[in-house]
C-alpha positions in Angstrom: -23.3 -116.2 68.8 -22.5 -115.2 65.4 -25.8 -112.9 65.4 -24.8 -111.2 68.6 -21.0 -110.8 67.3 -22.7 -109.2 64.2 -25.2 -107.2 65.8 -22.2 -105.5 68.0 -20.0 -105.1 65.1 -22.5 -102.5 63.1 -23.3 -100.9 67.0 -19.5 -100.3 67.2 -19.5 -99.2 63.5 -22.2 -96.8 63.9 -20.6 -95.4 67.2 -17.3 -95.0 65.0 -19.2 -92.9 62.4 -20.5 -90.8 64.4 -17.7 -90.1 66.1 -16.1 -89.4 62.9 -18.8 -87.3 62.0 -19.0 -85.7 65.5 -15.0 -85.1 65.0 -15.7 -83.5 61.3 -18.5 -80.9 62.2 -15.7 -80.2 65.0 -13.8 -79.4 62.5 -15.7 -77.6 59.9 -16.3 -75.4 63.0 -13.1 -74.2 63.8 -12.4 -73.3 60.6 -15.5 -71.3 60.1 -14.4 -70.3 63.2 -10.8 -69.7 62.1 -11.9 -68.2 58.5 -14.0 -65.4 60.6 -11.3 -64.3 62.7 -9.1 -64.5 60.1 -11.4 -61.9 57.8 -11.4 -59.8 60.8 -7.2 -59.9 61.3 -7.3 -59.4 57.6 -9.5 -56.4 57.5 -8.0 -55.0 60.3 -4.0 -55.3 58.4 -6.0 -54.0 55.2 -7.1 -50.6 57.2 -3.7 -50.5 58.7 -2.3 -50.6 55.3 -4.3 -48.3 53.8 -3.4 -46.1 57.0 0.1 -46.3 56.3 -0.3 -45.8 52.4 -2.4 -42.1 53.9 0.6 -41.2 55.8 3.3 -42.5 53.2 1.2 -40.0 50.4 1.5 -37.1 53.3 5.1 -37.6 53.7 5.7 -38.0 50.0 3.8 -34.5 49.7 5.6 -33.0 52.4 9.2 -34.1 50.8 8.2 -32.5 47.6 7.2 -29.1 49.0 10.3 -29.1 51.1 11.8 -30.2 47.7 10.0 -27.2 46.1 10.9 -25.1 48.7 14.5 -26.1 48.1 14.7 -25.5 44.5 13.1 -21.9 45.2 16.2 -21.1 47.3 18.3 -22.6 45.1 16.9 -20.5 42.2 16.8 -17.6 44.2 20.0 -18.1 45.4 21.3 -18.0 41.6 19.7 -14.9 40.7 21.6 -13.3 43.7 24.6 -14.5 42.6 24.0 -13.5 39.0 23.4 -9.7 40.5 25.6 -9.3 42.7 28.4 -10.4 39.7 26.8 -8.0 38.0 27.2 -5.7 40.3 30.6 -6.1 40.9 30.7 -5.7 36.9 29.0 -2.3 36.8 31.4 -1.4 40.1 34.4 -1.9 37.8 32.8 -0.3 35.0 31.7 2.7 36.9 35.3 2.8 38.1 36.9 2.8 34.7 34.6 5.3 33.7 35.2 7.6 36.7 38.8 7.7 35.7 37.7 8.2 32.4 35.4 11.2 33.2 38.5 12.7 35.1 40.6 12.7 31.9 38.1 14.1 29.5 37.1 16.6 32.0 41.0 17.8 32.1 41.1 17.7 28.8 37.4 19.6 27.9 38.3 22.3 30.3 42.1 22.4 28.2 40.2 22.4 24.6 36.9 24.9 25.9 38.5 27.7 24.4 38.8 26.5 21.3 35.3 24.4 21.0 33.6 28.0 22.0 35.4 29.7 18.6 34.1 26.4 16.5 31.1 26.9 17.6 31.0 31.1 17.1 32.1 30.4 13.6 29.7 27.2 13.1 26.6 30.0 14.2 28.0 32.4 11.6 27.9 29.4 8.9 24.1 28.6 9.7 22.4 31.9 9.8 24.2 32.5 5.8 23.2 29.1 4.7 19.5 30.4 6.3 19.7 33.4 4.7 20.7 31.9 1.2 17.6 29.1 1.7 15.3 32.0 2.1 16.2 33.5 -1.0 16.7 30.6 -2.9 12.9 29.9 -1.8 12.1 33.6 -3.2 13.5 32.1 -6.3 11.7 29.1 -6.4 8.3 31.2 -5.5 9.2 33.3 -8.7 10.2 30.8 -11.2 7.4 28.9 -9.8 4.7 31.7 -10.8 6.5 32.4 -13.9 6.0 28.4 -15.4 2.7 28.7 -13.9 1.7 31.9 -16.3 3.2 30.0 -19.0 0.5 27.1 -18.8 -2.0 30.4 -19.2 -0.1 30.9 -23.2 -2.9 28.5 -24.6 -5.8 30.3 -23.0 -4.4 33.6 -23.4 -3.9 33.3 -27.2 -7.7 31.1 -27.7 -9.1 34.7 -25.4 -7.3 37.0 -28.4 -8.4 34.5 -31.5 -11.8 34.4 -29.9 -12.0 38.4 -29.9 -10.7 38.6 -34.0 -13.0 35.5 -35.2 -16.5 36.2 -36.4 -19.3 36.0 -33.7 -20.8 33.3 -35.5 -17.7 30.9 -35.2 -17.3 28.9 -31.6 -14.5 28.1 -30.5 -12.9 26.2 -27.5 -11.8 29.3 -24.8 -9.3 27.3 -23.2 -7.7 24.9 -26.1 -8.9 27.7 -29.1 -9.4 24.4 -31.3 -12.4 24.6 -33.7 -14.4 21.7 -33.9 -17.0 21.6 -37.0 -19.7 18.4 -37.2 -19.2 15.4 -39.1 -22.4 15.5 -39.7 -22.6 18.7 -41.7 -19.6 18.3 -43.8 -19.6 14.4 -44.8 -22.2 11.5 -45.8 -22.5 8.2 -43.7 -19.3 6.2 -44.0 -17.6 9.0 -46.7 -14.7 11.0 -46.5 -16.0 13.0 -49.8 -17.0 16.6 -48.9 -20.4 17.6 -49.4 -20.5 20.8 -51.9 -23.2 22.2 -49.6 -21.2 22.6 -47.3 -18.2 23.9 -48.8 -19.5 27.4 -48.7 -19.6 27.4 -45.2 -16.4 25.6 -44.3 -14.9 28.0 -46.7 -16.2 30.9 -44.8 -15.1 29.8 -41.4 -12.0 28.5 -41.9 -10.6 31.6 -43.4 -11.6 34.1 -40.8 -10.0 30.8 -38.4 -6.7 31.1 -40.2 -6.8 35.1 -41.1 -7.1 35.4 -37.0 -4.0 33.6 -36.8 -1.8 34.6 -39.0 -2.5 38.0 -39.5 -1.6 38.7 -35.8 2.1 38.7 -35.2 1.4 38.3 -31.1 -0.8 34.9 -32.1 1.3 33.5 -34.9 5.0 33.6 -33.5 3.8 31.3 -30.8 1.7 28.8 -33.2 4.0 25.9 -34.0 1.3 23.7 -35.9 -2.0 23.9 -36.6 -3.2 20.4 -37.1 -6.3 18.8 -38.3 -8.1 16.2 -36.4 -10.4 13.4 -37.8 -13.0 11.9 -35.1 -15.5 9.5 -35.1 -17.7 7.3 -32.7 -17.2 4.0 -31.5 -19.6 2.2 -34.2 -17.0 0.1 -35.8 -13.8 -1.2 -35.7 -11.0 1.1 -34.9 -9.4 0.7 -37.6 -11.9 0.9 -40.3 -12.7 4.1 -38.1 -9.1 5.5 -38.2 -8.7 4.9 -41.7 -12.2 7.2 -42.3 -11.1 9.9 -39.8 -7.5 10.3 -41.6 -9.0 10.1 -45.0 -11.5 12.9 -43.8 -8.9 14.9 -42.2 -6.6 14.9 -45.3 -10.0 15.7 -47.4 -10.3 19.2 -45.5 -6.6 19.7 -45.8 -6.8 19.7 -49.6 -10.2 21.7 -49.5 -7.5 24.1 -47.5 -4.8 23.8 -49.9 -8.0 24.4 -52.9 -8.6 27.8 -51.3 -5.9 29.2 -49.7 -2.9 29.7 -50.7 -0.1 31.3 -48.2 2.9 29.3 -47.5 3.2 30.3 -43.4 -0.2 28.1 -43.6 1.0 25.3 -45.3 4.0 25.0 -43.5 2.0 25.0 -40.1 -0.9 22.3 -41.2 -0.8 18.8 -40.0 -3.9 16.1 -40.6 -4.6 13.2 -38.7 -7.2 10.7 -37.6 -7.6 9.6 -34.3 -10.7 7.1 -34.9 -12.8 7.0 -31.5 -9.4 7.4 -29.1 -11.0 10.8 -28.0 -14.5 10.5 -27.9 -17.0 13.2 -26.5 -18.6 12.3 -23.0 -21.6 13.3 -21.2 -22.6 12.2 -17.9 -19.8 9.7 -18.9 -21.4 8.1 -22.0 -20.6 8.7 -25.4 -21.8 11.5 -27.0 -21.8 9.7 -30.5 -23.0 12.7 -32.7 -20.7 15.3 -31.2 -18.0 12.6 -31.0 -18.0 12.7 -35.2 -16.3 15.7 -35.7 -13.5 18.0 -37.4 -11.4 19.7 -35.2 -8.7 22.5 -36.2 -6.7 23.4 -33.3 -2.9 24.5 -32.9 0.2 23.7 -30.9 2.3 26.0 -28.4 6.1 27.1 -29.3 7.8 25.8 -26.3 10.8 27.5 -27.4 9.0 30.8 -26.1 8.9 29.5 -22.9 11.8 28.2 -22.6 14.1 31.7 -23.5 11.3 33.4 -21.0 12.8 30.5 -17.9 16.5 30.8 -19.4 16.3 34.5 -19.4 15.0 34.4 -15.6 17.6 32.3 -14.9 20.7 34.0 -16.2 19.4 36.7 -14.2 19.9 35.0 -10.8 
C-alpha cells in the first residue's frame, strides 16, 4: 500500500510540474506576445511624435516669418512716421520762409536803387585797382630785368679785364679770378716761394693788377681783391688750411715786395680755404688742379643798390 501511495504521489507531482511548466511557457508567451505589440504601439507613438515635432518646427517657422513680417511693418511703419514729421517740419519751415521771402522781396525792390549805385561805383573801384596791378606788374617786369643785369656786373667787368690782360694770362670769363698752379710756384708740403718762379708770378700779377686799377670803369666796382690758398684732400684739413693760408699770405708779401700802390693794398685780402673748394671732374677730384692760387675780386653792392634806389625813387 505504501508503494502504491508512493508511486501516485510522484505521478501527481509530475502532473503538477508540468502544469506549472505548461502555465509558465503560457506565460512567457504572452509577454513575448505583449512585448511585440507593445514595440509596435511604441513605434507607432514614436512616428506620431516625431510627426508632431515636424509640424510643431513648421508652425514655429511660420510664427517667426509672420513675426518677421511684423517687425517689417512695424519698421516701416516708423520710417513713415519719421517722414511724414519731417515733413510737416519742412511744411513749417517752407512757410516761415515764404513769409520771409515776402519781406525781403519788399524790402529788395525798396533798397534796388541804391544796391545798383554800390554796385556802379564798386565797377569803377575794380577796373582802377586793375589798371594799377597792370602797371605795378610793368614795374615789377622792369625792376625785375634791371636786378637781373646786375648779376651780369661780374661777367661784364671779367669780359673788359680779359680784353686789357696779356694773351698769355687765363683768366676765369665769368668770375675774372686768376688761378696760378701750386705746383709751379711752391715745393711739396711748403709755403716758401720758389725763386724760379718769381719771375713769372711777378710778370702776371702786375699786368692782373695794372688791368684793374688802371681802369676807372673796373676799379670803382672792385671792393676786394682777395687771395685764395687751395689744396687737395691729402691730409687733414687742418694741416691743409694752415698750408693754404701760410701760402696765400706768402704771395701777399711777394705782392707787397713788388708793388707798391696803396689803392692795392687797401683792396688785398689772403686766405686759405684747405680742400673746402676742390676742383671736380666727372665728379672726382681733380687733385693737381685742386692745388692752386687764385686771385680773384669782390663786387661793390653799393653800385647796385643806388642803380635799384634810383629806379625806385623814380616810380
Amino acid at each position: 500500500m505504501k508503494n502504491r501511495d508512493g508511486g501516485n504521489f510522484w505521478i501527481a507531482y509530475a502532473d503538477l510540474m508540468a502544469g506549472l511548466l505548461f502555465i509558465f511557457i503560457l506565460l512567457i508567451g504572452a509577454i513575448v506576445v505583449k512585448y511585440v505589440l507593445t514595440q509596435d504601439d511604441l513605434r507607432q507613438i514614436k512616428n506620431n511624435l516625431n510627426l508632431q515635432e515636424e509640424r510643431l518646427e513648421q508652425s514655429k517657422q511660420a510664427l517667426r516669418d509672420k513675426e518677421a513680417i511684423v517687425f517689417e511693418l512695424s519698421r516701416d511703419l516708423n520710417a513713415t512716421f519719421n517722414t511724414l514729421s519731417r515733413i510737416n517740419s519742412q511744411k513749417a519751415e517752407l512757410e516761415a520762409n515764404v513769409s520771409d521771402y515776402a519781406r525781403l522781396s519788399k524790402e529788395l525792390h525798396a533798397n534796388l536803387d541804391e544796391k545798383d549805385k554800390q554796385i556802379l561805383i564798386l565797377l569803377g573801384q575794380l577796373d582802377r585797382n586793375e589798371r594799377e596791378l597792370h602797371a605795378l606788374r610793368e614795374d615789377f617786369r622792369e625792376a625785375r630785368a634791371r636786378v637781373n643785369s646786375l648779376h651780369f656786373i661780374r661777367e661784364n667787368l671779367s669780359a673788359q679785364l680779359e680784353n686789357k690782360l696779356d694773351e698769355n694770362i687765363s683768366i676765369d670769363k665769368k668770375t675774372g679770378a686768376l688761378s696760378l698752379s701750386a705746383e709751379v710756384l711752391f715745393d711739396k708740403d711748403s709755403f716758401a716761394l720758389k725763386d724760379e718762379a718769381k719771375a713769372n708770378l711777378k710778370k702776371i700779377l702786375s699786368g692782373y693788377f695794372a688791368a684793374i686799377l688802371n681802369d676807372e670803369n673796373i676799379s670803382k666796382n672792385i671792393e676786394n681783391i682777395i687771395i685764395e690758398g687751395h689744396t687737395d684732400s691729402d691730409g687733414s684739413y687742418i694741416y691743409n688750411l694752415d698750408l693754404s693760408q701760410k701760402r696765400a699770405y706768402e704771395v701777399m708779401n711777394f705782392i707787397y715786395s713788388f708793388y707798391r700802390d696803396e689803392k692795392l693794398q687797401k683792396l688785398l685780402m689772403a686766405s686759405g680755404r684747405s680742400f673746402s673748394v676742390p676742383i671736380l671732374k666727372n665728379g672726382v677730384e681733380d687733385k693737381d688742379l685742386s692745388r692752386r692760387i687764385e686771385i680773384k675780386f669782390s663786387i661793390k653792392n653799393d653800385n647796385a643798390i643806388e642803380e635799384l634806389e634810383n629806379f625806385f625813387e623814380l616810380r
